[in-house]
BAFI-3210 file (N, C-alpha, C; in Angstrom, 3 decimals, decimal comma, padded with zeros to 6 digits):
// residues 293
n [1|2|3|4|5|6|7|8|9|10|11|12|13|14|15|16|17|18|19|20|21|22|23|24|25|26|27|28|29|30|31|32|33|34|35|36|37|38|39|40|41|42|43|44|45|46|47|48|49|50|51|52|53|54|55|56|57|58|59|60|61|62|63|64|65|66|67|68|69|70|71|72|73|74|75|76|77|78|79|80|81|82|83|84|85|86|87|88|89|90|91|92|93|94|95|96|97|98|99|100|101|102|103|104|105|106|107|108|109|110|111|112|113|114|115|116|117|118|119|120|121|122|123|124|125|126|127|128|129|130|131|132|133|134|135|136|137|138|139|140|141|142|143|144|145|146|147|148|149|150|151|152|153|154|155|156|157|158|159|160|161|162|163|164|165|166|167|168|169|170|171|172|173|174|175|176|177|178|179|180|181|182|183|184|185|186|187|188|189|190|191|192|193|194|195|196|197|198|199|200|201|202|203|204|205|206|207|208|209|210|211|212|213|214|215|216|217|218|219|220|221|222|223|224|225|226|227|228|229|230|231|232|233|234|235|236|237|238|239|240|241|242|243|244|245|246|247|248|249|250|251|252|253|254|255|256|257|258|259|260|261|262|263|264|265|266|267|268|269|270|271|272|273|274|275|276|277|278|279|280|281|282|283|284|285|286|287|288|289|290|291|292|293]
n.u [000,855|000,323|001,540|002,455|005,066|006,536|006,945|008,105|009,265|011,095|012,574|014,380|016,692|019,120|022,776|026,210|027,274|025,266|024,237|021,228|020,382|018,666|017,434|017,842|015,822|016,184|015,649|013,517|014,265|012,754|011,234|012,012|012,034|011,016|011,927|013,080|011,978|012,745|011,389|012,367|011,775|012,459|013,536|014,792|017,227|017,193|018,398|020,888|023,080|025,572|025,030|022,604|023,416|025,108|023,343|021,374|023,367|024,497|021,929|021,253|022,875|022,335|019,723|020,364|022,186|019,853|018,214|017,364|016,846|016,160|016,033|013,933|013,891|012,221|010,180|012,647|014,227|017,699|018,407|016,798|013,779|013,457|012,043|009,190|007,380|005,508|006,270|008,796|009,516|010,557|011,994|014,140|014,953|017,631|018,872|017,425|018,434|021,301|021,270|020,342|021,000|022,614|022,045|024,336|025,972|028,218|027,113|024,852|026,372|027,798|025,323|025,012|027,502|027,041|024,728|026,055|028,679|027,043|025,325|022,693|019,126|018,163|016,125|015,631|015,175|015,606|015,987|016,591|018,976|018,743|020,192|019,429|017,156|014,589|014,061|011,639|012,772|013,201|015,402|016,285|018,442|020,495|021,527|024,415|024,849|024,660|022,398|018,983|016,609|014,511|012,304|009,992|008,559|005,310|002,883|002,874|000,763|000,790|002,360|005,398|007,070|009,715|009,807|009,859|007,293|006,722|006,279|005,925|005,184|006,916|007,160|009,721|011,845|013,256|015,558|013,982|011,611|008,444|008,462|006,655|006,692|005,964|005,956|004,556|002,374|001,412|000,060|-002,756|-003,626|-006,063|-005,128|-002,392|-001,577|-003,030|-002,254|000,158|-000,025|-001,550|000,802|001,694|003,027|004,316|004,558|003,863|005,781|006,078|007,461|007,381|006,689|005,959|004,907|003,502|000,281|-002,025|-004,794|-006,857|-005,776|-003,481|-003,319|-005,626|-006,025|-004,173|-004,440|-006,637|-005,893|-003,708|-005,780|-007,653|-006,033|-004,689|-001,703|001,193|001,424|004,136|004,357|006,358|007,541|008,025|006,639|005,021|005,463|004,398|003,082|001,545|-000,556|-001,789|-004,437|-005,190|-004,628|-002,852|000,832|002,690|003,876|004,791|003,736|004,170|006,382|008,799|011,695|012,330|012,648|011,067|010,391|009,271|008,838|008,001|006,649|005,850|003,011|000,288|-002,030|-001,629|-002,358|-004,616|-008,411|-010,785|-009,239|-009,302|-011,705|-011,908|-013,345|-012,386|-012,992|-015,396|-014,304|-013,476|-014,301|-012,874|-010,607|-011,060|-011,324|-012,361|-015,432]
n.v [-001,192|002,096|004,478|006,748|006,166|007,336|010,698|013,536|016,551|019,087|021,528|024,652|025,895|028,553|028,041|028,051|029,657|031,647|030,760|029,014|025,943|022,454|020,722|017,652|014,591|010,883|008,676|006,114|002,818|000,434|001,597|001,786|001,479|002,770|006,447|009,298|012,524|016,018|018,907|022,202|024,525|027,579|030,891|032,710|035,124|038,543|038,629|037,900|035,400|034,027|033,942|032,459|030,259|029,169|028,911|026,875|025,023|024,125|023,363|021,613|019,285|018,581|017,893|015,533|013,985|013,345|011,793|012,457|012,080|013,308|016,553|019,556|022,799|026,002|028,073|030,406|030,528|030,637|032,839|034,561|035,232|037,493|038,557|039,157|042,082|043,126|042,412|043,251|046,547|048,875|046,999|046,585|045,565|045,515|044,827|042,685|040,968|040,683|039,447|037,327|033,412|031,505|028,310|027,205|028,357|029,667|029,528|027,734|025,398|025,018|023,956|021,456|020,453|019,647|017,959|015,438|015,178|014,436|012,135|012,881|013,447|016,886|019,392|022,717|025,774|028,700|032,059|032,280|032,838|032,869|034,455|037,090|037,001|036,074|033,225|031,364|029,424|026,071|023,231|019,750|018,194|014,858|012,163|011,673|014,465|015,565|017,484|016,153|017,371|020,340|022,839|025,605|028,254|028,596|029,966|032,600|034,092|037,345|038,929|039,172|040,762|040,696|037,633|035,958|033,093|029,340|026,764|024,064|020,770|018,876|015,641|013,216|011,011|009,219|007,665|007,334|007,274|008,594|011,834|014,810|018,379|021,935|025,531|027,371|030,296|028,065|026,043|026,509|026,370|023,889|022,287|021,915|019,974|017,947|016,898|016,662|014,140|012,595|012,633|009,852|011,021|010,386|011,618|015,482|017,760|021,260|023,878|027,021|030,475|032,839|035,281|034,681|032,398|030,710|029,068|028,381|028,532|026,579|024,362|023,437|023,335|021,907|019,402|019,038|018,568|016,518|014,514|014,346|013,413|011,561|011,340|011,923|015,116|017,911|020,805|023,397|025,695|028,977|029,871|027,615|024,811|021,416|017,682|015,514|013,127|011,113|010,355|012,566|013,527|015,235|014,385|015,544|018,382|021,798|024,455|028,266|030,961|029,580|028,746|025,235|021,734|019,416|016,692|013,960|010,209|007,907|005,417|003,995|002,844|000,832|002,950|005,615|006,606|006,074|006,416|008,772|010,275|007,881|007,695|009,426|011,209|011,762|012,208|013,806|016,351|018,470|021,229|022,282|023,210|025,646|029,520|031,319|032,723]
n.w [000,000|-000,459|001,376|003,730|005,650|007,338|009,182|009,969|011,303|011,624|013,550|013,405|015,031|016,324|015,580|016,739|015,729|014,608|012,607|011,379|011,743|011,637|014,196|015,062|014,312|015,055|012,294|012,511|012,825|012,085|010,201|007,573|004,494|001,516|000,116|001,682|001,416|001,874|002,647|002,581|004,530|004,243|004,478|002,320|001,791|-000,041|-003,020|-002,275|-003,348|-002,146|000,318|000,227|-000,517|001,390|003,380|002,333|001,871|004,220|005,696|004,202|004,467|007,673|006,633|005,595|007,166|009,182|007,482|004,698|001,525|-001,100|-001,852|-001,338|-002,325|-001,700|-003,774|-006,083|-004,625|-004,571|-005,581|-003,638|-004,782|-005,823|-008,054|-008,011|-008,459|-006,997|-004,221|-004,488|-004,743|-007,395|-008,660|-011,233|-014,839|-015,004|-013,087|-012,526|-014,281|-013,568|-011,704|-011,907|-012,256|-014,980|-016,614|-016,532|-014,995|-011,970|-009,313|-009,654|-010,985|-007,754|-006,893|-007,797|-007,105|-004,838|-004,459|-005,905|-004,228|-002,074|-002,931|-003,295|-004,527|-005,517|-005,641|-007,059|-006,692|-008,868|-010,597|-013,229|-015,785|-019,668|-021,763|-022,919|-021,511|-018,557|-016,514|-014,347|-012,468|-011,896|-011,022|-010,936|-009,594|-009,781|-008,376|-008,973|-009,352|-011,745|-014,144|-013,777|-015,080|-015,979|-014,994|-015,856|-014,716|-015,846|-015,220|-014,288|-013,262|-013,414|-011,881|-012,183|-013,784|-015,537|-015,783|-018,461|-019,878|-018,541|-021,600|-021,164|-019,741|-018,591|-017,601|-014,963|-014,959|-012,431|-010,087|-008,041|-008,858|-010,958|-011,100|-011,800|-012,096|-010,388|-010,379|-007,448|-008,517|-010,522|-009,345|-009,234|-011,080|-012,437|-014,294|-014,508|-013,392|-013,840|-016,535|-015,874|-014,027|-016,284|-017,427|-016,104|-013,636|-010,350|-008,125|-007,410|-007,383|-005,498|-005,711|-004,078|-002,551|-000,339|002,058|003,586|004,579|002,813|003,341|001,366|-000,819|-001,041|001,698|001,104|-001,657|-002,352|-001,267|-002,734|-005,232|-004,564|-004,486|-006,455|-008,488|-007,590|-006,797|-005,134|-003,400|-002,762|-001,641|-000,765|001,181|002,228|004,426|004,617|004,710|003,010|003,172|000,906|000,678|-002,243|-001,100|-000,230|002,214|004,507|005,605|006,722|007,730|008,294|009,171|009,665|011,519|012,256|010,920|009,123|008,658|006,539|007,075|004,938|004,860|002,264|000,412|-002,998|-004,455|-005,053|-004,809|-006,098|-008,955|-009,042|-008,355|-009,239|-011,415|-012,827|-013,896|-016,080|-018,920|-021,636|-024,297|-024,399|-023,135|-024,662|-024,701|-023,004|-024,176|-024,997|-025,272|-022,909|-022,288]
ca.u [000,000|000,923|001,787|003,452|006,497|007,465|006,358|009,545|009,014|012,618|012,957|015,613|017,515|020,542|024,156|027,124|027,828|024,419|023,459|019,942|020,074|017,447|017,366|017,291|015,419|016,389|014,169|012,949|014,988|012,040|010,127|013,319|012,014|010,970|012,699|012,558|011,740|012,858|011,406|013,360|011,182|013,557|013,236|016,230|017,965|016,712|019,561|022,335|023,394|026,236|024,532|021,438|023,617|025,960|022,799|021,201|024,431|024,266|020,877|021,019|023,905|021,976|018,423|020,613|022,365|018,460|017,937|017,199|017,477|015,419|015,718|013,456|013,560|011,072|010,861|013,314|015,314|018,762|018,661|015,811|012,960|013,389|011,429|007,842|007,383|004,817|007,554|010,151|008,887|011,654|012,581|014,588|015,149|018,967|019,072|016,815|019,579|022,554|021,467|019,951|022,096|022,796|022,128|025,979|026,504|028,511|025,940|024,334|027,775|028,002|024,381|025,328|028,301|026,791|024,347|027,044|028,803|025,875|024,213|021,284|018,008|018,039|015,235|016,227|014,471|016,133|015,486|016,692|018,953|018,755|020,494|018,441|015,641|015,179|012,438|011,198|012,874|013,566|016,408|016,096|019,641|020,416|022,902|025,565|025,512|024,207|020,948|017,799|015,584|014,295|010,928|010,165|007,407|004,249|001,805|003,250|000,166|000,439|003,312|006,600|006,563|010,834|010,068|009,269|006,905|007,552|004,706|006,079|004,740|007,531|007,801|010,775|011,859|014,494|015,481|013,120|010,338|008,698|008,292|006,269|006,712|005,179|006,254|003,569|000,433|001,061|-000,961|-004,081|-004,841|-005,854|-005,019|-001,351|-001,427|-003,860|-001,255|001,285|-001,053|-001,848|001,887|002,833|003,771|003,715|004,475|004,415|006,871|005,529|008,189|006,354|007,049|005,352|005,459|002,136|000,061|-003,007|-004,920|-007,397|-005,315|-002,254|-004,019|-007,092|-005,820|-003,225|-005,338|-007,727|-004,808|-003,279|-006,817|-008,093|-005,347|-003,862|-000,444|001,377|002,443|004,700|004,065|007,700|007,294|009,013|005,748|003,924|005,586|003,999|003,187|000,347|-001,032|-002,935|-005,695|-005,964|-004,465|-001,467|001,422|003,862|003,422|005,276|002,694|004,416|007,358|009,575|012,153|012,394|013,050|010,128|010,320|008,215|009,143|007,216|006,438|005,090|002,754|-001,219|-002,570|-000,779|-003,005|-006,191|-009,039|-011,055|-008,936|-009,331|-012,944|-012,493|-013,632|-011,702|-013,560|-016,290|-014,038|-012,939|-014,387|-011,914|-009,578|-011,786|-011,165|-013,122|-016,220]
ca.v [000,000|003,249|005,157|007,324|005,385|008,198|011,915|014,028|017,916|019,374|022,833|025,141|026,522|029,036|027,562|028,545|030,544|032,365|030,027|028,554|024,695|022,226|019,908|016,483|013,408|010,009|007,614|004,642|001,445|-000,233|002,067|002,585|001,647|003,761|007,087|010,314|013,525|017,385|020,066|023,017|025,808|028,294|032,505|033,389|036,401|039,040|039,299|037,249|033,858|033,571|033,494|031,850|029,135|029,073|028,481|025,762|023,516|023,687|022,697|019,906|018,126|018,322|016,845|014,184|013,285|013,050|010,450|012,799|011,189|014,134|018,037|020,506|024,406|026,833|028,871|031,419|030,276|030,916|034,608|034,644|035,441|038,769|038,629|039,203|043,126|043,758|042,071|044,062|047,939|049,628|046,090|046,976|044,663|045,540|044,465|041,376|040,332|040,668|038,222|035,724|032,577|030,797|026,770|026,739|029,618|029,099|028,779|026,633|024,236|024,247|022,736|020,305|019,410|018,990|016,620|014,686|014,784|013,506|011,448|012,750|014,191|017,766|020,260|023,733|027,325|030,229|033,021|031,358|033,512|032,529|035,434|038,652|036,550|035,299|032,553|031,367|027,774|024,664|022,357|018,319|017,304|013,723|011,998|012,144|015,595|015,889|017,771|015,430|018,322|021,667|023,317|026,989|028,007|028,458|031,102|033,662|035,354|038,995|040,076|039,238|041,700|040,242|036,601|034,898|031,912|028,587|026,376|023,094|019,858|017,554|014,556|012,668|009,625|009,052|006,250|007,437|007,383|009,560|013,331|015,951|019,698|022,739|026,587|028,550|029,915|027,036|024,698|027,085|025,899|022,345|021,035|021,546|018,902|016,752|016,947|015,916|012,964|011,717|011,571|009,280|011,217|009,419|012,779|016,580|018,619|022,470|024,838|028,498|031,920|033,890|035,874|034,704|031,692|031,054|027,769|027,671|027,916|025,891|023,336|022,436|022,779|020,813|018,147|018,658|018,180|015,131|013,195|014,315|012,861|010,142|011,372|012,664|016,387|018,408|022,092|023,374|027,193|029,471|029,886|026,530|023,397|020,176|016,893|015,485|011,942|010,073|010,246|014,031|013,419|015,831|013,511|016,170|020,017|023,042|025,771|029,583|031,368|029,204|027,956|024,125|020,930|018,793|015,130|012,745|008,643|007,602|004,387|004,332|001,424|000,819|004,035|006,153|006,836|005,350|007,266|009,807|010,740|006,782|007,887|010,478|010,550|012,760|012,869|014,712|017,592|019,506|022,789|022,904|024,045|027,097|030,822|032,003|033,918]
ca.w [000,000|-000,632|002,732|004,395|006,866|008,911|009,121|010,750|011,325|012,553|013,582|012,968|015,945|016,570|016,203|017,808|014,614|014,075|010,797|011,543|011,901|012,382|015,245|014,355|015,221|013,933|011,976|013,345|012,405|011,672|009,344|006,493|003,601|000,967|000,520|002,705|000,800|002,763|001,743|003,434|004,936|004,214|003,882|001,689|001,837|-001,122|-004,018|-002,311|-003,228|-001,673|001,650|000,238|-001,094|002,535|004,351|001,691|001,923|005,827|005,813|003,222|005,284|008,551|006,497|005,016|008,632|009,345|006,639|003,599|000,001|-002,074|-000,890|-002,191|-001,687|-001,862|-005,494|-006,484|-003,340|-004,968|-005,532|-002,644|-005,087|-006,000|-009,292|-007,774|-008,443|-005,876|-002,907|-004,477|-005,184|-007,710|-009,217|-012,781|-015,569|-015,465|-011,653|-012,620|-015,277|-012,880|-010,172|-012,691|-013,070|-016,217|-015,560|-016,104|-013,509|-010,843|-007,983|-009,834|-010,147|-006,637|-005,899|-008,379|-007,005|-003,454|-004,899|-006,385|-002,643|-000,559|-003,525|-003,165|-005,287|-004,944|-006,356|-006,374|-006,989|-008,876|-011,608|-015,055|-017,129|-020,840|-022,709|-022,283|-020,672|-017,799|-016,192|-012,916|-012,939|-010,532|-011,726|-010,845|-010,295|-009,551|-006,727|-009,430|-009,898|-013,320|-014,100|-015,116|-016,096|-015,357|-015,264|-016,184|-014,505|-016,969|-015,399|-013,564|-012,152|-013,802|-010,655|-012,401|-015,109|-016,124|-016,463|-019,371|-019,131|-019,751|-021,520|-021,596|-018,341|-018,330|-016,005|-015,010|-014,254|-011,622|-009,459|-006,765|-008,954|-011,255|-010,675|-011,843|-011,221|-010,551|-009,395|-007,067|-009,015|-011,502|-008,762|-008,998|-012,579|-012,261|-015,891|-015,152|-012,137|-014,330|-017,584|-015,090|-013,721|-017,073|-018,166|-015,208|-012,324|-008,923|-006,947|-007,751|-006,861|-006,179|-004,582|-003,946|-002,391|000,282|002,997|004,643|004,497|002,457|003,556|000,663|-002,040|-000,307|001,776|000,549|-003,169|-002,724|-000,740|-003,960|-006,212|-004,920|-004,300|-007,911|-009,774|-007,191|-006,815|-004,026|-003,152|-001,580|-001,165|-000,182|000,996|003,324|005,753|004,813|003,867|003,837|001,841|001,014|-000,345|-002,967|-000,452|-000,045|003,486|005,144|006,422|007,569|007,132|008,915|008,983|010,626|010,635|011,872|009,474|009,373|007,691|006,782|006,118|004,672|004,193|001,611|-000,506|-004,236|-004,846|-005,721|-004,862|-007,056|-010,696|-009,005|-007,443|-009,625|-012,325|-013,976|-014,453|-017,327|-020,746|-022,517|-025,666|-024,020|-022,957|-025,627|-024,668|-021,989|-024,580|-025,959|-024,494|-021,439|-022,978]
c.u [000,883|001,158|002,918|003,708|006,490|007,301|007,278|009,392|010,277|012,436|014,471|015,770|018,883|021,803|024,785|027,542|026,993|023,782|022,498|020,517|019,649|018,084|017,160|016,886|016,112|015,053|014,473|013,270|014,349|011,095|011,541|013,351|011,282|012,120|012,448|013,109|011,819|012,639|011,658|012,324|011,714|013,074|014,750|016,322|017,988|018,281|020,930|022,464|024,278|025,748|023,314|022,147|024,262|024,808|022,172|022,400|024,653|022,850|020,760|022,022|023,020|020,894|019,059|021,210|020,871|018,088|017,466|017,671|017,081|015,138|015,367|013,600|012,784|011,496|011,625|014,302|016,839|019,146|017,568|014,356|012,074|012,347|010,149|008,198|006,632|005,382|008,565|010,279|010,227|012,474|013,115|014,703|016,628|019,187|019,094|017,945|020,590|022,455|020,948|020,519|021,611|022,720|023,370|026,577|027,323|028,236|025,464|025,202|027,663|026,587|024,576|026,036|027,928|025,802|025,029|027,956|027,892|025,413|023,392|020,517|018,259|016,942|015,507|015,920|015,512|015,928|017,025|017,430|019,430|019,219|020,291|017,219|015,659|013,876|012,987|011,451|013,251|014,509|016,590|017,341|019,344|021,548|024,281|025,881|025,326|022,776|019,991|017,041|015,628|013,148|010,570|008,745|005,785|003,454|002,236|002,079|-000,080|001,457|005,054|006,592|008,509|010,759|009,286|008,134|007,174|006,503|005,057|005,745|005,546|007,631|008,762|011,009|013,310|014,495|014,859|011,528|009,997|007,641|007,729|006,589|005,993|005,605|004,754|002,308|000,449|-000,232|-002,331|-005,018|-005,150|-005,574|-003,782|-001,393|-002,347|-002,762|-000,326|000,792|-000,793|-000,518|002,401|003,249|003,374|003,632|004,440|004,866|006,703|006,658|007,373|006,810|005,814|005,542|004,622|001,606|-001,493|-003,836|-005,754|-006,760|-003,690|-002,976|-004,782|-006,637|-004,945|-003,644|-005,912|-006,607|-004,387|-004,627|-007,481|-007,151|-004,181|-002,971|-000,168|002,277|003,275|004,835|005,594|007,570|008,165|007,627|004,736|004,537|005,195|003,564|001,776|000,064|-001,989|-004,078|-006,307|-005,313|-003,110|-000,798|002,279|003,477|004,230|004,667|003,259|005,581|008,331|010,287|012,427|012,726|012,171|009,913|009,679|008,610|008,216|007,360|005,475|004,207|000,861|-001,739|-002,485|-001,485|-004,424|-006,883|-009,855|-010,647|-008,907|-010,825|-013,664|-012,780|-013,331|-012,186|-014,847|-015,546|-013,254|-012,909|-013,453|-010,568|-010,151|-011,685|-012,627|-014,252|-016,562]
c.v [001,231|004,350|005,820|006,931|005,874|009,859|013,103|015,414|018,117|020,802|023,711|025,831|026,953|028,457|028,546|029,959|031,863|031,542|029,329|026,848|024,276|021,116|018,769|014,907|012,241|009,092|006,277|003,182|000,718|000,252|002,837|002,014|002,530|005,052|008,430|011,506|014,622|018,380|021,318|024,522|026,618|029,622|033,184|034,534|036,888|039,189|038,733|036,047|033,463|033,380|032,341|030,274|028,050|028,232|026,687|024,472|023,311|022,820|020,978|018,748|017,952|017,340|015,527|013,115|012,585|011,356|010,885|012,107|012,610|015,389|018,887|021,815|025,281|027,837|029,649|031,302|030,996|032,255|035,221|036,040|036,738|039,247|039,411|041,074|043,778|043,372|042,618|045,378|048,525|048,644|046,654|045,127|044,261|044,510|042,585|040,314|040,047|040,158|037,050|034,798|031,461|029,421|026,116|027,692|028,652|029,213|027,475|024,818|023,869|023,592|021,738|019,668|018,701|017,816|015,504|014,401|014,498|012,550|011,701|013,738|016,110|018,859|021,915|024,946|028,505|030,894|032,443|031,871|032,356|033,951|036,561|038,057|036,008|034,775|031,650|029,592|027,153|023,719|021,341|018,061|015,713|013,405|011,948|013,288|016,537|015,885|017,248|016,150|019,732|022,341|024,383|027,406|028,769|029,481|031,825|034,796|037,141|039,704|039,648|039,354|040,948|038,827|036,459|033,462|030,769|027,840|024,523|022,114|018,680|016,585|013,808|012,113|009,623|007,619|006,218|007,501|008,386|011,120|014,591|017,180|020,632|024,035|027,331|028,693|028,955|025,779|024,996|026,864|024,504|021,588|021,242|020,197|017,518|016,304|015,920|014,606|012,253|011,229|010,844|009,437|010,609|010,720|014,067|017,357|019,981|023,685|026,340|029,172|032,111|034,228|035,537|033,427|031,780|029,454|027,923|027,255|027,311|024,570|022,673|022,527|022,193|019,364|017,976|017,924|016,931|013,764|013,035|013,344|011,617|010,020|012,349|013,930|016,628|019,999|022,741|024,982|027,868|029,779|028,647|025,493|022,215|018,913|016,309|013,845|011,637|010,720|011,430|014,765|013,854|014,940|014,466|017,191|020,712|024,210|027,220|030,167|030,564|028,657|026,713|023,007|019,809|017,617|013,945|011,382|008,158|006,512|004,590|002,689|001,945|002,004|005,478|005,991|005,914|006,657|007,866|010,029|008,918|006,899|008,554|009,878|011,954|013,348|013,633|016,304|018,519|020,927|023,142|023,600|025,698|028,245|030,829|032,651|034,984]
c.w [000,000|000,356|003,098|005,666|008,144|008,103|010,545|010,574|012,250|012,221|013,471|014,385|015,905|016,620|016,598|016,778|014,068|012,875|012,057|011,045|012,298|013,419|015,085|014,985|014,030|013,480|012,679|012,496|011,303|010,190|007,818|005,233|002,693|000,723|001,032|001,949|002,101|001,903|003,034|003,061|005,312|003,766|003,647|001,917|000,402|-001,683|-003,388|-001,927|-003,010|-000,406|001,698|000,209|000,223|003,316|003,540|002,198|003,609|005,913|005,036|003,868|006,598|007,777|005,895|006,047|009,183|008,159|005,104|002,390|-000,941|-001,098|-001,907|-001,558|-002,116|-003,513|-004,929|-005,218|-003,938|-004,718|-004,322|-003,059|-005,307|-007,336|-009,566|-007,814|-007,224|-004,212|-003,320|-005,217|-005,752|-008,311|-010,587|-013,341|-015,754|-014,098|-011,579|-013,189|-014,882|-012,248|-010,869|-013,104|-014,436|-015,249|-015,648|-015,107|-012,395|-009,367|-008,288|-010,732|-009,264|-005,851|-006,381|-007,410|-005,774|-003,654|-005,206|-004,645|-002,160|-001,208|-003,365|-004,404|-004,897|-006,436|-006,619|-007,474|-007,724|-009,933|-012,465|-015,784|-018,398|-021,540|-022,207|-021,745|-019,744|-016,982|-014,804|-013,217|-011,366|-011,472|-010,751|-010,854|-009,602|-008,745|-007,723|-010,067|-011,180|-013,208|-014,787|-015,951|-015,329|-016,093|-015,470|-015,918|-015,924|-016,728|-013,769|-012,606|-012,641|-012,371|-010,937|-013,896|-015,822|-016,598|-017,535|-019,024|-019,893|-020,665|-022,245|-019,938|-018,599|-017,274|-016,106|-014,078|-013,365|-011,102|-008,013|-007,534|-010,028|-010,999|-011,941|-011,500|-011,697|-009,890|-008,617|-007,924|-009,773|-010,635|-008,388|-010,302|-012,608|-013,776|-015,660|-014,217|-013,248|-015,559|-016,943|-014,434|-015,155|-017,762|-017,399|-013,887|-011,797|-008,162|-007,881|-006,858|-007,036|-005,020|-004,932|-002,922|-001,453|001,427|004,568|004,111|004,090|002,387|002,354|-000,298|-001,614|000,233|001,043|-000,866|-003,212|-002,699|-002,185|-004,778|-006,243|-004,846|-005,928|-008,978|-008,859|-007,337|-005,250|-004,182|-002,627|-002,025|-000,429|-000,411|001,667|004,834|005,825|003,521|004,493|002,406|001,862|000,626|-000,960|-001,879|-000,335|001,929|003,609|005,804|006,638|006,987|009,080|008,799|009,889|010,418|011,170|010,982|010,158|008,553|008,173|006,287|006,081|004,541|003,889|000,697|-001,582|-004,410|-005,068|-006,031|-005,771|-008,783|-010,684|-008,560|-009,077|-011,142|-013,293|-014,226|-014,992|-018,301|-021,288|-023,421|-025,618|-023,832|-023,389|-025,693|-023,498|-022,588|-025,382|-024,700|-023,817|-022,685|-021,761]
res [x|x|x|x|x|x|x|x|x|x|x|x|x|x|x|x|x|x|x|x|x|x|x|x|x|x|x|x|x|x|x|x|x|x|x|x|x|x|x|x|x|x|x|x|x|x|x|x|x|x|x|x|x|x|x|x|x|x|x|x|x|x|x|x|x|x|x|x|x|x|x|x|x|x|x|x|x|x|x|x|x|x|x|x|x|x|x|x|x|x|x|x|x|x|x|x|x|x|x|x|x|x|x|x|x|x|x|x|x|x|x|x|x|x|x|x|x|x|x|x|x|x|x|x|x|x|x|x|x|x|x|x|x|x|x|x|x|x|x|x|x|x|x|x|x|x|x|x|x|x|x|x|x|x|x|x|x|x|x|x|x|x|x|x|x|x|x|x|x|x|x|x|x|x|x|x|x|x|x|x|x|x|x|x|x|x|x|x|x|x|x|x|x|x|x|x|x|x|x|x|x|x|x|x|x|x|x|x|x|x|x|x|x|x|x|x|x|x|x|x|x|x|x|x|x|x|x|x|x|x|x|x|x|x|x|x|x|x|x|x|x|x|x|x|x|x|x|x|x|x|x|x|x|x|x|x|x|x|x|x|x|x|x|x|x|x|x|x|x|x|x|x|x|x|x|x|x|x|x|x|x|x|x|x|x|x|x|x|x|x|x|x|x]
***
């Protein structure tokens, strides 16, 4: 059956140094199969990734001491999600362009390479440059280091007047399974989560931004999300991360401001592309592609 193992909420507390580290419990001997997903309830620091990146690689060694295999961080984490115009009054396009890394940048080297040191999954938030453009991405590396994919987020909302969007729903297969993704408002339209359902996914993967917490469209649409299409979430924010299952049912969630590290152990099996979404008929719903009147 398809369940969640073990459900691990670790808080972050003061070191000796001032860096924020969480507190860590261990898992339970008995409950260690599957693998244990962190999504890191983290509030970056605006416009600098050398600190954003300082605190990331602290954190990802403590959730992997914990038992971490797969670490996600909240969008735009990297450059700490400067993009949004109405969270950052006086934003330029020149500004935008100068903190945006290339996916050969060298920030985004060194999350590689730390993936590649720990072996592990790692998910990871930051503004996209492509040339003169630049988009709201998450990049999938893998435990050796090398990037499986990368997602660009698709519907921006109307409050990040610099990115581009992207308009492509890839899923991907790893050796944990395969993964879906999604940035922020993308999980308010339900055909991208269904797209991502019908090619496969077992989980989606939605890192998101804010400053405050919004249970309808966070909770309960996520709940909707993963019971509609019989895959499991994870919601990875800086004031509300948490995961969700197949069933519609929260197995770990960090709701406030502490920052924290939130981990799920999870198994893929029956439940996973049942429920609901095996009882469409497609060829009825065609007008779902015709403009709004």
């Amino acid at each position: 059956m398809l369940r969640c193992l073990l459900s691990l909420l670790l808080f972050l507390q003061p070191a000796p140094a001032g860096m924020l580290l969480p507190r860590v419990q261990a898992l339970h001997p008995a409950e260690s199969a599957g693998f244990t997903l962190a999504g890191l309830k983290l509030l970056p620091a605006r416009w600098d990734k050398a600190a954003n990146f300082a605190k990331l690689d602290a954190v990802t060694r403590r959730a992997v001491s914990a038992g971490a295999e797969f670490i996600v961080t909240p969008e735009g984490y990297l450059e700490g999600y400067v993009g949004n115009a109405k969270m950052n009054p006086g934003l330029t396009r020149e500004r935008y362009l100068d903190v945006a890394e290339p996916l050969d940048g060298p920030w985004m080297r060194k999350v590689e390479a730390l993936a590649g040191e720990l072996r592990i999954h790692m998910l990871v938030g930051f503004a996209e440059r492509r040339g003169q453009r630049v988009f709201n991405s998450i990049a999938l590396i893998g435990p050796d280091g090398n990037r499986i994919g990368l997602y660009s987020k698709t519907h921006t909302g109307g409050q990040e007047p610099f990115n581009d969007q992207g308009a492509e729903f890839p899923v991907f297969d790893t050796s944990l399974g395969r993964f879906g993704l999604l940035v922020c408002f993308d999980r308010q339209l339900p055909e991208t989560s269904r797209i991502l359902a019908i090619k496969g996914a077992q989980m989606i993967l939605v890192p998101a931004f804010g400053l405050g917490t919004e249970e309808i469209n966070e909770d309960v649409m996520m709940r909707t999300r993963a019971y509609e299409n019989g895959v499991y979430v994870a919601h990875v924010h800086p004031k509300n991360t948490f995961v969700v299952d197949p069933s519609g049912t929260i197995i770990a969630q960090n709701r406030g401001e502490s920052e924290g590290i939130v981990l799920a152990k999870i198994t893929f099996d029956g439940r996973v592309g049942k429920g609901p979404i095996r009882h469409r008929r497609p060829g009825i719903y065609r007008e779902i592609l015709d403009d709004m009147r």
